[in-house]
C-alpha positions in Angstrom: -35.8 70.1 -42.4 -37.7 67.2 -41.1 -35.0 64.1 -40.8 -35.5 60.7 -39.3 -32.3 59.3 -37.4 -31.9 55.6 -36.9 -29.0 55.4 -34.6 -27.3 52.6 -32.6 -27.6 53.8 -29.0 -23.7 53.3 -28.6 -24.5 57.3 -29.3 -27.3 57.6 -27.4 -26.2 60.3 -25.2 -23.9 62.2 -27.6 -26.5 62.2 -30.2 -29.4 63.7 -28.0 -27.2 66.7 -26.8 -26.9 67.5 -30.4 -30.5 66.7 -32.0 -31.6 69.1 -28.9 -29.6 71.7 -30.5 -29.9 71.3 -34.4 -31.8 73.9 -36.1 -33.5 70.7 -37.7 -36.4 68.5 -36.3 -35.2 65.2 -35.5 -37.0 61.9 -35.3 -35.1 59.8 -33.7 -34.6 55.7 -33.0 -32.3 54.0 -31.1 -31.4 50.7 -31.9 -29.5 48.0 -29.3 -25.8 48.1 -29.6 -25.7 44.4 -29.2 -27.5 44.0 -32.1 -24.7 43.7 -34.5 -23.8 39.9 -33.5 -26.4 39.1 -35.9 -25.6 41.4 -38.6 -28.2 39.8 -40.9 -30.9 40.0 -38.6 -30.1 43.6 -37.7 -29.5 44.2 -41.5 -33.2 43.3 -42.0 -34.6 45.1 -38.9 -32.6 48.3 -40.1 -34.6 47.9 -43.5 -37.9 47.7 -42.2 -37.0 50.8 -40.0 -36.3 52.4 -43.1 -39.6 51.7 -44.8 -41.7 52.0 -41.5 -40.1 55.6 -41.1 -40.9 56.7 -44.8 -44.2 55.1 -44.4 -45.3 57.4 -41.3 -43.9 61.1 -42.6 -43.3 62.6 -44.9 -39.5 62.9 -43.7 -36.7 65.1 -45.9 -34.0 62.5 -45.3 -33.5 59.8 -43.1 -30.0 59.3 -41.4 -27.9 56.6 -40.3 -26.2 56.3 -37.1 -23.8 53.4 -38.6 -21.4 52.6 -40.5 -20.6 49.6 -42.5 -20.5 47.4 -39.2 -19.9 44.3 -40.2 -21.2 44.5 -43.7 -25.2 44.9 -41.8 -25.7 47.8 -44.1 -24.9 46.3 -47.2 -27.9 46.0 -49.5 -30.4 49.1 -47.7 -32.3 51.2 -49.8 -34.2 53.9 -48.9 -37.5 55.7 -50.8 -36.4 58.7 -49.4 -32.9 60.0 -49.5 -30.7 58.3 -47.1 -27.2 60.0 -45.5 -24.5 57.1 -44.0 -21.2 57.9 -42.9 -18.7 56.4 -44.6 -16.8 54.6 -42.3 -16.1 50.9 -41.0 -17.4 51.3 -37.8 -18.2 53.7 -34.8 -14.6 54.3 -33.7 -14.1 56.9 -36.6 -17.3 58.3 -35.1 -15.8 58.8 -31.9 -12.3 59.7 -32.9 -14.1 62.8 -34.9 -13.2 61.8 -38.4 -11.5 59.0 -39.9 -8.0 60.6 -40.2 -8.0 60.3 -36.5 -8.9 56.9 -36.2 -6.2 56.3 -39.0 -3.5 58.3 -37.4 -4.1 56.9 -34.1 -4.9 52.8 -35.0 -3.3 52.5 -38.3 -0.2 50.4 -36.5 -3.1 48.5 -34.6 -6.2 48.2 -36.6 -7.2 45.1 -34.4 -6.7 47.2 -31.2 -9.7 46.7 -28.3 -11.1 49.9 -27.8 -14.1 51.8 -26.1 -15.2 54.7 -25.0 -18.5 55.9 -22.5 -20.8 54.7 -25.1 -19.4 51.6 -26.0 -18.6 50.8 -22.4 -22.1 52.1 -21.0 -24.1 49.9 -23.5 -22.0 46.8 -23.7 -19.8 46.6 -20.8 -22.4 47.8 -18.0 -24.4 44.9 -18.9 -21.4 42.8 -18.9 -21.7 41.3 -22.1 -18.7 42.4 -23.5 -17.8 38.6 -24.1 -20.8 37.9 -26.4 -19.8 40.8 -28.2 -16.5 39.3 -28.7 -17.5 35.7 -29.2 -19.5 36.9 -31.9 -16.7 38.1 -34.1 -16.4 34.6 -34.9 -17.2 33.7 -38.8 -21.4 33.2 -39.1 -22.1 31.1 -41.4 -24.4 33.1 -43.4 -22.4 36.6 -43.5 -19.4 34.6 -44.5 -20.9 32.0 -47.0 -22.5 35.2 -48.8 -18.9 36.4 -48.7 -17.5 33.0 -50.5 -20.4 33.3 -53.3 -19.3 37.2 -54.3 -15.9 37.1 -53.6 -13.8 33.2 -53.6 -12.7 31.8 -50.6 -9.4 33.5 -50.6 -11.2 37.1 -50.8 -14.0 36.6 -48.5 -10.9 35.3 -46.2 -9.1 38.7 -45.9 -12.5 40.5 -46.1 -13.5 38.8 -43.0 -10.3 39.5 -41.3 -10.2 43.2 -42.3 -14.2 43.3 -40.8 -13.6 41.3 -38.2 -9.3 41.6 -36.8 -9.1 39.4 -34.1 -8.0 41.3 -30.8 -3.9 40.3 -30.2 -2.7 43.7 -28.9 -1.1 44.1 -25.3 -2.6 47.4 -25.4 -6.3 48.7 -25.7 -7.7 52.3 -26.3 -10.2 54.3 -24.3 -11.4 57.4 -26.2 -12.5 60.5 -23.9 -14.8 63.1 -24.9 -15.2 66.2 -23.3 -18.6 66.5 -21.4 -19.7 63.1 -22.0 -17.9 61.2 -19.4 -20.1 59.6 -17.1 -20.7 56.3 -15.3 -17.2 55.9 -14.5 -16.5 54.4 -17.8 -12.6 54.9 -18.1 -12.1 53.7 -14.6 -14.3 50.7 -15.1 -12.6 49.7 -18.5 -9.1 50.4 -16.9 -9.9 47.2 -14.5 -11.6 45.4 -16.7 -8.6 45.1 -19.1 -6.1 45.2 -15.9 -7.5 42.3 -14.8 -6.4 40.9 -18.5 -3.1 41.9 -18.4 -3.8 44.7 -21.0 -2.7 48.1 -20.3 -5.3 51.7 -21.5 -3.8 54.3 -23.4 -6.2 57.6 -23.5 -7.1 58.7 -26.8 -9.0 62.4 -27.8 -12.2 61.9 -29.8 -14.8 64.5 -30.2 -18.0 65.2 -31.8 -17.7 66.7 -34.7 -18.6 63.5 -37.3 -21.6 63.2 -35.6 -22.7 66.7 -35.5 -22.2 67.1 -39.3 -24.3 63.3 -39.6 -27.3 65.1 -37.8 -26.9 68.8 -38.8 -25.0 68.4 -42.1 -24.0 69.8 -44.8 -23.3 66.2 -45.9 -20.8 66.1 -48.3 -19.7 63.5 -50.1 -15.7 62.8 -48.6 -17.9 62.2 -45.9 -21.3 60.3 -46.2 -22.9 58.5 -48.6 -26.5 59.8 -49.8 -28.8 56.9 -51.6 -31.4 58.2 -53.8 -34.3 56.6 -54.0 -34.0 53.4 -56.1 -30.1 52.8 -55.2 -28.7 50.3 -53.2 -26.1 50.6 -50.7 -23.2 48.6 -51.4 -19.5 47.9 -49.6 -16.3 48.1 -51.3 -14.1 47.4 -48.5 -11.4 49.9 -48.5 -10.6 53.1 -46.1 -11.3 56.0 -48.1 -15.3 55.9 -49.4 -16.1 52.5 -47.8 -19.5 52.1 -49.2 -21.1 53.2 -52.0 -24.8 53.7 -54.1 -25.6 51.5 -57.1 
């Protein structure tokens, strides 16, 4: 199969290894990690991907590299068929599936967290604080929120998208073979120096390998047919779906 793969590069090195071993042929296109503080912006920029891609080949599917992230897929379509995890964010990714992430966060959803990814494309460039600071309500995302939902609603949708960070305790999650730039170390002192203590977690790669290799069943991802629109329903088990 020929598949295009529009993927935040918070998987950029994971996500090579594997697309240089898929038996498919993989287009691939990495987009900033960073770009999720403006989730409207990237929401439009991930849309014109879309169309650009279709536009250029003739492509059997087109994947996503994201999950719901702070609602920025909500409203894609696709004129080809289109495959999106169905989690919240990349930490399910990471964890391998989201009964890990659940079994291991579900008495601290609002738990800080990275892993080499997370800490080599947001950390590095020390600009973990705009990341945070941008958790903040924008007034678009949450307006739309108000206009769809009531005040009271958009309210806990917000908190469950965006959980302020309150825990004494943050999460690094290793994965075998792709530990590099001396990640852990370099997140243990940036949270020592806030008083936060690291517990090690065990993630793998196994929800990204079946996003780029499949079979892509439906527990899993989401697949928009052309014509369908992606849209959020805000719970833990099928996240988003295709209307």
């Amino acid at each position: 199969m020929l598949l295009k793969f529009i993927c935040c590069d918070v998987f950029t090195r994971i996500a090579c290894h594997i697309i240089a071993r898929s038996p498919h042929i993989v287009d691939v296109e990495f987009v900033p990690m960073l770009a999720h503080i403006t989730p409207d912006k990237l929401k439009k920029d991930l849309q014109d991907m879309i169309n650009r891609s279709a536009e250029q080949k003739d492509y059997d599917v087109i994947i996503m590299g994201y999950g719901l992230c702070g609602n920025s897929i909500s409203g894609l379509t696709c004129p080809k068929p289109m495959i999106i995890p169905r989690v919240h964010d990349c930490c399910s990714v990471f964890m391998g599936s989201k009964e890990s992430f659940l079994k291991e966060f579900k008495d601290s959803l609002s738990m800080r967290w990275c892993s080499n990814g997370y800490y080599e494309r947001c950390y590095v460039n020390r600009q973990n604080d705009l990341y945070i600071n941008a958790q903040n309500k924008t007034t678009a995302e949450y307006l739309e929120l108000i206009e769809k939902y009531g005040e009271e609603n958009a309210d806990y949708i917000w908190e469950t998208l965006h959980p302020e960070v309150e825990t004494d305790e943050t999460a690094y999650i290793e994965i075998d073979g792709f530990e590099f730039s001396g990640s852990l170390a370099g997140f243990r002192d940036d949270m020592s120096s806030q008083g936060k203590a690291v517990k090690i977690l065990r993630g793998n790669i196994n929800y990204l390998e079946k996003l780029i290799n499949g079979p892509w069943d439906d527990e899993l991802f989401l697949r928009v047919e052309h014509g369908q629109t992606v849209t959020p329903v805000f719970d833990m088990d099928k996240v988003i779906i295709a209307i």
